[in-house]
C-alpha positions as CSV (number, residue, x, y, z in Angstrom):
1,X,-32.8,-18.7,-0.6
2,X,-31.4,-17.4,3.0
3,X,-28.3,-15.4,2.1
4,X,-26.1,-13.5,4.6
5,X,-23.2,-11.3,3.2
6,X,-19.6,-11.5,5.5
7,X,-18.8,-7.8,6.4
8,X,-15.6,-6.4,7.9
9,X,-16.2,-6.2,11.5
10,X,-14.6,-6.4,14.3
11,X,-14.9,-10.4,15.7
12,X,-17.0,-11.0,19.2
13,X,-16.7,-14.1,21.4
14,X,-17.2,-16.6,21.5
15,X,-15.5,-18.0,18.1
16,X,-16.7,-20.8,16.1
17,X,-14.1,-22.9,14.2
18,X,-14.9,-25.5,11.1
19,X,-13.6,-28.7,10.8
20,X,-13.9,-30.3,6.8
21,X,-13.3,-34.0,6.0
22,X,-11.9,-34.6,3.5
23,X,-10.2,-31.3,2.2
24,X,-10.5,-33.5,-1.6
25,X,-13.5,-34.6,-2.8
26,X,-13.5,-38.7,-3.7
27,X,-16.5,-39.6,-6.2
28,X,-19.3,-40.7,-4.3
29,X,-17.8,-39.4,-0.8
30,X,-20.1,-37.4,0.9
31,X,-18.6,-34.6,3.4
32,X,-18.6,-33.9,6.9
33,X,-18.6,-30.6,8.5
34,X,-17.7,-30.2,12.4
35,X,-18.2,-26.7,13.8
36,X,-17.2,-25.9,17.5
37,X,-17.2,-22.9,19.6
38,X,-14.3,-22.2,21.9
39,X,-16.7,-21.2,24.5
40,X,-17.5,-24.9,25.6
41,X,-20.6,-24.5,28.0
42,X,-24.1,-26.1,26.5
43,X,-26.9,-25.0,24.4
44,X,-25.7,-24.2,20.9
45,X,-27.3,-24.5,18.1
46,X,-25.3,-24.8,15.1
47,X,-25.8,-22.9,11.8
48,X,-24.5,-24.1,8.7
49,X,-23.7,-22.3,5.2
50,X,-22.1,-22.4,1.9
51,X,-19.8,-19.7,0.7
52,X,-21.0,-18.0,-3.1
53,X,-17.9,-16.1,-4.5
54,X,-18.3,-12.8,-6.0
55,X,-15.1,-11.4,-8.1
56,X,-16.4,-8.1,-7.5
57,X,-16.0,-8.0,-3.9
58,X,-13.3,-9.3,-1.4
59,X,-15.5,-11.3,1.3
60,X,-17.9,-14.2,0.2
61,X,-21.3,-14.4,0.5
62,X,-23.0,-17.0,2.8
63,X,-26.0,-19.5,1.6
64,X,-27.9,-21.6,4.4
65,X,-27.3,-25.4,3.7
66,X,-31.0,-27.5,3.7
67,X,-32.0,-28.1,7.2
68,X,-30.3,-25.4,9.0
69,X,-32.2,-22.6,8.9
70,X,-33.8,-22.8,12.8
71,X,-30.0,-24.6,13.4
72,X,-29.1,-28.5,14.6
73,X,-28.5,-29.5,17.8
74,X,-25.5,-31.3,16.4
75,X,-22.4,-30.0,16.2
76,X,-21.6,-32.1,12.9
77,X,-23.3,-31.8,9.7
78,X,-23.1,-34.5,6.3
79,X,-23.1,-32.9,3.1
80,X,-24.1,-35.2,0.3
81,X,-23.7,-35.2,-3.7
82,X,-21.2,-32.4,-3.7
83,X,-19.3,-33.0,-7.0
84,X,-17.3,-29.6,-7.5
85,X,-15.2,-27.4,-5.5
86,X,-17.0,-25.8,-2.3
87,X,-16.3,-23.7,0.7
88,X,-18.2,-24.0,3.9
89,X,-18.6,-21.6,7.1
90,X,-20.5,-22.2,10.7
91,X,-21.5,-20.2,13.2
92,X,-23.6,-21.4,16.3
93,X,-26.0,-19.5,18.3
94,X,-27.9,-19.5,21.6
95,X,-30.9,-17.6,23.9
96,X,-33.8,-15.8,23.2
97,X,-33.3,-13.3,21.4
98,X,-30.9,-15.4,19.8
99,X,-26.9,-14.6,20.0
100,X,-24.6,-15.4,17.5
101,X,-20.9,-16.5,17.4
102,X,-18.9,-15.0,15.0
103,X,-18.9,-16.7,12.1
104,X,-16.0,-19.5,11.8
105,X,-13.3,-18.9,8.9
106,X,-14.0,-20.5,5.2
107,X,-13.0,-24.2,5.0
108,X,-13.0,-25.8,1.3
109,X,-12.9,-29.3,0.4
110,X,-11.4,-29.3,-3.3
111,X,-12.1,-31.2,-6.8
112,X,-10.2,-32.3,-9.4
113,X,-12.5,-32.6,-11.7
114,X,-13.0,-30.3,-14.6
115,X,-16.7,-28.9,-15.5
116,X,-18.2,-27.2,-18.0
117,X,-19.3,-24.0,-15.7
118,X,-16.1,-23.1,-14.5
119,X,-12.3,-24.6,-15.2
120,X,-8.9,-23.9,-14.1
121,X,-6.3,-25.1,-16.2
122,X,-2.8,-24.1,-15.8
123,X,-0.3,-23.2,-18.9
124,X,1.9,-24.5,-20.0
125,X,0.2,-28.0,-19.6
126,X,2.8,-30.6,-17.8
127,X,3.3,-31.5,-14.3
128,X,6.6,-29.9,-13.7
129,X,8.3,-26.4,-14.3
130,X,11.3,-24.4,-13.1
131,X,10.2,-21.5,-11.1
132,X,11.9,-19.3,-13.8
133,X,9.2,-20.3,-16.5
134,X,6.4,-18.3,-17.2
135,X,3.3,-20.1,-15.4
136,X,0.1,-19.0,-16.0
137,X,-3.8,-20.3,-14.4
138,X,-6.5,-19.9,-16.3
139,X,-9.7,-19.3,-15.7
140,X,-12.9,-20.8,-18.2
141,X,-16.8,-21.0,-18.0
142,X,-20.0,-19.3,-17.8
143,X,-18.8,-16.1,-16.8
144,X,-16.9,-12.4,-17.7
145,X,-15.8,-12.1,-14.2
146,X,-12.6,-14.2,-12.3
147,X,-10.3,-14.4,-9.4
148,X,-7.8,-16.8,-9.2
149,X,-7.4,-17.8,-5.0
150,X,-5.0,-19.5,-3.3
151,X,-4.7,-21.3,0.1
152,X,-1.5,-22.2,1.8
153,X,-1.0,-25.3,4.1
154,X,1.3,-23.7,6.4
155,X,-0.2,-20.4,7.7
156,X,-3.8,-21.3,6.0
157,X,-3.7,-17.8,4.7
158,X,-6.4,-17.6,2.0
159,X,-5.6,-15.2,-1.1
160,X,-6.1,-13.4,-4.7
161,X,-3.9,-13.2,-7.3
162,X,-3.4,-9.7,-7.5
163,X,-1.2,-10.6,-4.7
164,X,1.3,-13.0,-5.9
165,X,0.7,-12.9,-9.7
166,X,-0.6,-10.5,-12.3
167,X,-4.7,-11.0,-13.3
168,X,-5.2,-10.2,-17.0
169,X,-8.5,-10.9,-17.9
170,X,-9.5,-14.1,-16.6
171,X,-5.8,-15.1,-16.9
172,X,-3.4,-15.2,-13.8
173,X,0.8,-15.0,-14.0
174,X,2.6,-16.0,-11.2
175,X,5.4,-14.4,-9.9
176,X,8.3,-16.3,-9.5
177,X,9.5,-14.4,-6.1
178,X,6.0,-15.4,-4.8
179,X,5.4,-19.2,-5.5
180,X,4.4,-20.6,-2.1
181,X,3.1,-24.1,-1.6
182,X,-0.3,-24.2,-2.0
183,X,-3.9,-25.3,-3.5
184,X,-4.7,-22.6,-6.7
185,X,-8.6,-22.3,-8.2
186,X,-10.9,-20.1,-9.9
187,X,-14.4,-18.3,-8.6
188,X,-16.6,-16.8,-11.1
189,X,-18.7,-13.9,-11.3
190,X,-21.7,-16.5,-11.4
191,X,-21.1,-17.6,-8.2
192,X,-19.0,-20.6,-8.9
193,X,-15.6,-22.6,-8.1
194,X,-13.7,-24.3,-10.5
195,X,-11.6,-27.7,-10.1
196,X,-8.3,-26.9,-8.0
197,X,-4.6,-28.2,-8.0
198,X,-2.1,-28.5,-5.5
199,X,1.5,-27.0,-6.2
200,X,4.5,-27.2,-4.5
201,X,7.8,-26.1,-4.8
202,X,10.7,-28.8,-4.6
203,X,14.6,-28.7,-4.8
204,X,17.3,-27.5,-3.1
205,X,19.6,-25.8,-6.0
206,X,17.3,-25.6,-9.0
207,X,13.6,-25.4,-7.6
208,X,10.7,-26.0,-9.7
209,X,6.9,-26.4,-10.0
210,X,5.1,-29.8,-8.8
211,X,1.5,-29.7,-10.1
212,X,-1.2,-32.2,-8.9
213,X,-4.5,-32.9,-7.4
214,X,-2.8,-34.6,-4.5
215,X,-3.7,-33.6,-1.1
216,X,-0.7,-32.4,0.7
């Protein structure tokens, strides 16, 4: 298996940008993935990859999808049978020797569903709570090793608990002065994403918790 580890670097140009449809998995829906490189002149090649988490370090690392090791010619690519949580990254490349485009930032299209692997559940267990209660995600599965993540609608800023909440364990407290409207899940040590839910703060006087698996 191909795998390329993301790096803090400084980014070059031209920049390739991901496109996911649909952001929640359906059963049975297969996944598109459109990559495109601000630099619009001809002859890229498009790379396509899979993001592994790794609760040990801050940056994913990136597995080759089938069929895109040499790159397509198209700047779309179909993802079939995904069935759990996933985050996806492109990058496009031209020449000989070949040059690269940065890589684009991670896009995730989300599931619901709960399996056995890895599980986020979130405590207590109803779809609404004040912002004063204590609210707590936790993390279950084949692994010793969590971080809870977070990705906000508005500014798409993607994030770990140890920001907004407290990580015990494989347990993560929010904060009440940091709730933000947003998609919550869990990566494992293994190199796995859980099932994620949307939540979203409503009210005007007395604000509280809405939890689903509702896109926004």
């Amino acid at each position: 298996i191909h795998v390329l580890i993301l790096k803090n670097h400084f980014p070059t140009e031209p920049q390739s940008v991901l496109t996911v449809s649909p952001s929640w998995l359906s059963a049975g829906a297969s996944v598109t993935l459109n990559c495109s490189v601000k630099d619009q002149s001809a002859g890229w090649r498009f790379y396509w990859y899979k993001t592994v988490p790794d609760p040990s370090v801050s940056y994913y690392s990136y597995e080759l999808l089938p069929g895109s090791s040499s790159g397509t010619e198209q700047d779309s690519y179909i993802v079939h049978g995904q069935t759990h949580t996933a985050g996806y990254v492109c990058r496009a490349g031209r020449g000989d020797p070949v040059y690269y485009t940065d890589y684009s930032q991670p896009q995730f299209v989300w599931s619901a569903d709960f399996h056995s692997s890895a599980s986020l559940t979130v405590s207590p267990d109803r779809a609404q709570h004040f912002t004063s209660d204590s609210v707590s995600l936790s993390c279950e599965g084949n692994s010793t090793e969590w971080r809870v993540k977070r990705l906000s609608p508005e500014d798409r800023y993607l994030s770990d608990c140890t920001t907004w909440g407290t990580m015990t364990g494989s347990t993560c407290k929010l904060k009440s002065n940091r709730l933000s409207d947003a998609v919550y899940w869990c990566e494992s040590g293994s190199g796995e994403f859980s099932n994620a839910v949307n939540i979203t703060i409503q009210g005007m006087i007395s604000l509280h918790l809405v939890v689903s698996n509702i896109n926004y």
